[in-house]
MIDOSE-1310 file (N, C-alpha, C; in nm, 2 decimals, decimal comma, always signed):
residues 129
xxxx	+2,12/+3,52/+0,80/+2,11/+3,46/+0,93/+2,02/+3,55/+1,02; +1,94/+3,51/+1,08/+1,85/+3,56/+1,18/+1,89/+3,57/+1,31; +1,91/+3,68/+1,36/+1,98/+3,76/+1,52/+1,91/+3,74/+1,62; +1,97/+3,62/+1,68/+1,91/+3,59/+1,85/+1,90/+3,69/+1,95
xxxx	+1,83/+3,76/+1,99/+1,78/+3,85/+2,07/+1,82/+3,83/+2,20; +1,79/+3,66/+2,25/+1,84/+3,60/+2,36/+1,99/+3,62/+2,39; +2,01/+3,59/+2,27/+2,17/+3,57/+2,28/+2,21/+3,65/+2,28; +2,20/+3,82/+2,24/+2,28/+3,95/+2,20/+2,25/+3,98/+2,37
xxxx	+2,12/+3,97/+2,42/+2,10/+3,96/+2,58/+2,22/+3,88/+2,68; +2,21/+3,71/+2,66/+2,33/+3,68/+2,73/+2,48/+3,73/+2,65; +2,54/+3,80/+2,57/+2,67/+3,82/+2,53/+2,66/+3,94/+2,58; +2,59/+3,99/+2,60/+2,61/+4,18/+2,72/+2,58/+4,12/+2,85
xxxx	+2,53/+4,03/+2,91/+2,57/+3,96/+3,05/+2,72/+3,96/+3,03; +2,76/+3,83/+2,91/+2,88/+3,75/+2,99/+3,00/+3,92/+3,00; +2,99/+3,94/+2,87/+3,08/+4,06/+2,87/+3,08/+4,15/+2,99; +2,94/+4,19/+3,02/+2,92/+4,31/+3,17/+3,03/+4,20/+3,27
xxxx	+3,02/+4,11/+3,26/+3,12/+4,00/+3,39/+3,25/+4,00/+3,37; +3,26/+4,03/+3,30/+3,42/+4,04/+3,27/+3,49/+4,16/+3,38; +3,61/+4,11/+3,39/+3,66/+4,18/+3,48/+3,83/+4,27/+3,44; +3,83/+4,24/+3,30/+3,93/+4,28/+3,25/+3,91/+4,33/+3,13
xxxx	+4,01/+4,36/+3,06/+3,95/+4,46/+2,96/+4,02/+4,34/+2,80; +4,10/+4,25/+2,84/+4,11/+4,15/+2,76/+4,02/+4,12/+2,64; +4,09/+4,10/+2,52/+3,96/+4,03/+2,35/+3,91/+3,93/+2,38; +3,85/+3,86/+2,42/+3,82/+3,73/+2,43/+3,71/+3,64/+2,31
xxxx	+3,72/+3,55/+2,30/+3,69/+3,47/+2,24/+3,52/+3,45/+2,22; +3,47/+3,37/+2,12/+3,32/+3,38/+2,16/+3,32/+3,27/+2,24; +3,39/+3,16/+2,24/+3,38/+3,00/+2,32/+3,40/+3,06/+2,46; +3,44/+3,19/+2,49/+3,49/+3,14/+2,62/+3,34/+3,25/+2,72
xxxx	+3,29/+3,33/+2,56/+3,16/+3,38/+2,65/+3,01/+3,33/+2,67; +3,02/+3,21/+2,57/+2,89/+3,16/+2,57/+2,97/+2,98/+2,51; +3,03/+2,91/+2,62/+3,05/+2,77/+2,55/+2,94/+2,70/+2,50; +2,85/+2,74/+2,51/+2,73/+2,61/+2,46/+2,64/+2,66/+2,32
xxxx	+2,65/+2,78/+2,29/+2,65/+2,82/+2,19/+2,68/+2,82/+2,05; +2,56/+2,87/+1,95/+2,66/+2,78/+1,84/+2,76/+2,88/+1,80; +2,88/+2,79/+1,74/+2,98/+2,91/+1,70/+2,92/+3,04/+1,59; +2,90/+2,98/+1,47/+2,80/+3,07/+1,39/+2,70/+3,17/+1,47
xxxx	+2,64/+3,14/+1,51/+2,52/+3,22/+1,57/+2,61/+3,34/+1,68; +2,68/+3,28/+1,74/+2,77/+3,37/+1,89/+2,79/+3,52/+1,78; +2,89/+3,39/+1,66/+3,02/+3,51/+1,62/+2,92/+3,65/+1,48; +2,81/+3,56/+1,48/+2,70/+3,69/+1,38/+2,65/+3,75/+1,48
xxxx	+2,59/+3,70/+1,57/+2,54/+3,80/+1,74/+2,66/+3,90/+1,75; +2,78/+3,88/+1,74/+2,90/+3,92/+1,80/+2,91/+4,07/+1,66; +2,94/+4,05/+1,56/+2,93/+4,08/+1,44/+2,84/+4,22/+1,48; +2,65/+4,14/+1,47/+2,59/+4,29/+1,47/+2,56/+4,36/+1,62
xxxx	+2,61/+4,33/+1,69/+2,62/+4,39/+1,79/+2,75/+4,48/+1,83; +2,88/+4,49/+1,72/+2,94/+4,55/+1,72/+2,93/+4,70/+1,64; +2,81/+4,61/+1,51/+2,76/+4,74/+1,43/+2,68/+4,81/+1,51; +2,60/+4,78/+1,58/+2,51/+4,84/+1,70/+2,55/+4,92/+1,78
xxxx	+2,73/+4,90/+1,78/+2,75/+5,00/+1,89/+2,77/+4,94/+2,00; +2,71/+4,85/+2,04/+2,72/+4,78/+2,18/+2,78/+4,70/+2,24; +2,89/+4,65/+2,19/+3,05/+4,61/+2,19/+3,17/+4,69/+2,15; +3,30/+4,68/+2,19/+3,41/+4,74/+2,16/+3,47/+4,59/+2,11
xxxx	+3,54/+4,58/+2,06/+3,60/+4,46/+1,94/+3,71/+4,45/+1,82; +3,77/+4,37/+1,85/+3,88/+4,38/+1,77/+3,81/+4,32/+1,62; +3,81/+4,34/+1,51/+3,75/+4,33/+1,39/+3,81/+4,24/+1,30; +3,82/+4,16/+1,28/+3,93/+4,01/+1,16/+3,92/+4,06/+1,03
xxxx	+3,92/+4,16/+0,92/+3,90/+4,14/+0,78/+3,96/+4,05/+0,67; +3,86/+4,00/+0,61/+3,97/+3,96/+0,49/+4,07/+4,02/+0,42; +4,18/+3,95/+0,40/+4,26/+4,03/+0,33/+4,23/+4,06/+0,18; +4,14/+4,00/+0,14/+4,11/+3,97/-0,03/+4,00/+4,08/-0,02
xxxx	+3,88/+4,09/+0,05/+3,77/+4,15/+0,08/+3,72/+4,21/+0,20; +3,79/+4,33/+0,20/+3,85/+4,38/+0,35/+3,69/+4,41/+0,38; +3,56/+4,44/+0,34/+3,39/+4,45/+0,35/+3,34/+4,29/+0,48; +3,42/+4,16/+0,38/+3,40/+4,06/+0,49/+3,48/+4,05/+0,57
xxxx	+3,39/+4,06/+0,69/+3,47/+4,03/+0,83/+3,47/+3,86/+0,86; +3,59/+3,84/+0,92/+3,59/+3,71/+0,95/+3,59/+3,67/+1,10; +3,64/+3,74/+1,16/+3,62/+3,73/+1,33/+3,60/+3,87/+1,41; +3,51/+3,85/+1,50/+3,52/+3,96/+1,57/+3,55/+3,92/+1,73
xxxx	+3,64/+3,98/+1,77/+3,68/+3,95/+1,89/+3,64/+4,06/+2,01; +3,53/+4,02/+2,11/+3,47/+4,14/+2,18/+3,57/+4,23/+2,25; +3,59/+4,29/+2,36/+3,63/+4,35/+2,48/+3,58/+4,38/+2,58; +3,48/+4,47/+2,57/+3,37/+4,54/+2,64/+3,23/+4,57/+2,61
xxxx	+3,15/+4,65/+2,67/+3,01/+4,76/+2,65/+3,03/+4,84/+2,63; +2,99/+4,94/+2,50/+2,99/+5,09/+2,54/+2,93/+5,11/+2,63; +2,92/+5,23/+2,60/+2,81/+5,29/+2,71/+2,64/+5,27/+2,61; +2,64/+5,29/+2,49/+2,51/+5,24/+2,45/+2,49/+5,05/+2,47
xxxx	+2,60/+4,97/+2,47/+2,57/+4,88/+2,52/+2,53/+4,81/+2,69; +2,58/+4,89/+2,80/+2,51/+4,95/+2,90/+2,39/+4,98/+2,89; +2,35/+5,06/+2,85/+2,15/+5,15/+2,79/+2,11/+5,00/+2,78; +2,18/+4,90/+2,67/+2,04/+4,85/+2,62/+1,99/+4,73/+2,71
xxxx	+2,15/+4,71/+2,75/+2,13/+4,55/+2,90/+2,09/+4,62/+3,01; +2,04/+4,77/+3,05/+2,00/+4,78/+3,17/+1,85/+4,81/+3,13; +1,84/+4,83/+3,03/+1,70/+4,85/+2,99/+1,62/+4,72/+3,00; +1,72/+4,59/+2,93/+1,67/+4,46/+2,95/+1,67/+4,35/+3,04
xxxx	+1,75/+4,40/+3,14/+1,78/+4,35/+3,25/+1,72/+4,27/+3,35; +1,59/+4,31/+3,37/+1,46/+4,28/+3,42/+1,44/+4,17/+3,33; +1,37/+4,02/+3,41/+1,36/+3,95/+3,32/+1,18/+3,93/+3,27; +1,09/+4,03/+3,37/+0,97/+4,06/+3,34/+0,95/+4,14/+3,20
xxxx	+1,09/+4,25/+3,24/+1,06/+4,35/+3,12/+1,12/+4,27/+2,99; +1,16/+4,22/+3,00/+1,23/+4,12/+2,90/+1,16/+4,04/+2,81; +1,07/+3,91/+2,94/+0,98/+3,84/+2,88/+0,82/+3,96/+2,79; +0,81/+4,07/+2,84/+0,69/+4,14/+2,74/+0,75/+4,20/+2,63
xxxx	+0,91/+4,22/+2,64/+0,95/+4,31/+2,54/+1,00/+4,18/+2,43; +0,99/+4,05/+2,47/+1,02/+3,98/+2,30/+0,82/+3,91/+2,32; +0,78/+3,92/+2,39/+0,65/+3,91/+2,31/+0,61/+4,00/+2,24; +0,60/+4,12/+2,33/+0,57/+4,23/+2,19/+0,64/+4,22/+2,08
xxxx	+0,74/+4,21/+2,03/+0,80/+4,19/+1,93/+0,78/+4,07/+1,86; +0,76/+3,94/+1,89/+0,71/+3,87/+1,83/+0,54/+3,89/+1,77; +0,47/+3,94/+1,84/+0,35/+4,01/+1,80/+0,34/+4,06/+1,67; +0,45/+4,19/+1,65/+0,46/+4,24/+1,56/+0,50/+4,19/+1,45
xxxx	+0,56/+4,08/+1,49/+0,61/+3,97/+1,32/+0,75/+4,02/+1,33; +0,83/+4,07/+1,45/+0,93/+4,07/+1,44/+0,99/+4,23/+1,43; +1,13/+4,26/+1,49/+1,12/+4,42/+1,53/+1,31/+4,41/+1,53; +1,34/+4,52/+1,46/+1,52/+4,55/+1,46/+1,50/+4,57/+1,62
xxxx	+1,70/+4,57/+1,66/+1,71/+4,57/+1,81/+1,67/+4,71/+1,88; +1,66/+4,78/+1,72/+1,68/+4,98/+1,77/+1,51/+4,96/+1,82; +1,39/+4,85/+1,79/+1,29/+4,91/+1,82/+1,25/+4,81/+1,93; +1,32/+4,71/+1,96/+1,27/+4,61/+2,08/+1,40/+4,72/+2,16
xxxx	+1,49/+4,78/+2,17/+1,51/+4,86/+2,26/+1,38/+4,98/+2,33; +1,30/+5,02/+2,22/+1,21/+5,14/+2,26/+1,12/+5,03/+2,34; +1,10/+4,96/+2,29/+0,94/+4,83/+2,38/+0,98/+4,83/+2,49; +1,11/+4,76/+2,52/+1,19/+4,75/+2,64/+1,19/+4,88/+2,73
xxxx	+1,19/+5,00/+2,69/+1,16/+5,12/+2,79/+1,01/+5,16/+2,80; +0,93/+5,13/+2,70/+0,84/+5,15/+2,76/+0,79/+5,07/+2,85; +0,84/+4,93/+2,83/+0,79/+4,81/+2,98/+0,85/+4,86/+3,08; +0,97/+4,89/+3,10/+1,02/+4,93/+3,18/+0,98/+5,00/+3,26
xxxx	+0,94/+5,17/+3,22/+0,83/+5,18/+3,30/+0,70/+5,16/+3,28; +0,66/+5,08/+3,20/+0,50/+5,07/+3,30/+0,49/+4,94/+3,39; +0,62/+4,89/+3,41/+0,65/+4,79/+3,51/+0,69/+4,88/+3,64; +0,77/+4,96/+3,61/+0,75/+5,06/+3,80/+0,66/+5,11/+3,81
xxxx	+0,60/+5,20/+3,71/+0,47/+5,22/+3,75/+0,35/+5,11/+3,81; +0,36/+4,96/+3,79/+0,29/+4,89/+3,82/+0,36/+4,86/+3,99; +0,46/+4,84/+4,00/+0,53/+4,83/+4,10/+0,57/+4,86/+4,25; +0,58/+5,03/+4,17/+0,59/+5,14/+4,30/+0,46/+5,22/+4,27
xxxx	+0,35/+5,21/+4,15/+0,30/+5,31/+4,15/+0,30/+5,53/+4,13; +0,42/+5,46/+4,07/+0,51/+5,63/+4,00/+0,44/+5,64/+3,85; +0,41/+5,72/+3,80/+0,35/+5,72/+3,64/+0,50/+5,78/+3,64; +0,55/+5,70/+3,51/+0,68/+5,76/+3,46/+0,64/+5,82/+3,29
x	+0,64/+5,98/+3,25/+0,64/+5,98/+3,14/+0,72/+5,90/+3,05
């Protein structure tokens, strides 16, 4: 299955909104979503580090997970929704990536800081190394 970018983006919105520290559901963070897609977004974004989550295993095949139930951000999930936050830096950081025929999230994370600053630099006029 192929990892919506968009959507690993809105699932670190809806979560940053959360106001409790509660598992919740994927229906209740993205209703319009498809279930499949939420709960694989949900999946490798937990491998990523960028969710905290309660984990479902099989009992037959404890390797397949069957639900993952979010909580929170780490703090590397922080890093990468304030990196992408910006929806300028956003829109150049999945063009670039599409450019390239396609990029893991570890390297549309680095695109995403480099827009980042050469968007304040464009901005405020600061050269940011």
């Amino acid at each position: 299955m192929k990892l919506d970018r968009d959507m690993v983006r809105d699932l670190l919105f809806a979560l940053e909104a959360k106001t409790d520290f509660k598992a919740r559901k994927y229906e209740e963070l993205l209703p319009d979503g498809d279930p499949r897609e939420v709960a694989y977004a949900l999946m490798k974004m937990h491998e990523a580090g960028f969710i905290t989550a309660e984990v479902i295993r099989s009992t037959t095949t404890p390797e397949r997970i069957i639900k993952v139930l979010p909580f929170d951000l780490t703090f590397n999930g922080h890093e990468f929704l304030d990196t992408v936050r910006d929806d300028e830096v956003w829109r150049r950081t999945k063009s670039a990536a599409e450019k390239a025929g396609g990029a893991s999230i570890t390297f549309v994370w680095e695109l995403a800081k480099a827009y980042g600053k050469q968007l304040l630099n464009e901005r405020l006029g600061i050269p940011i190394p």
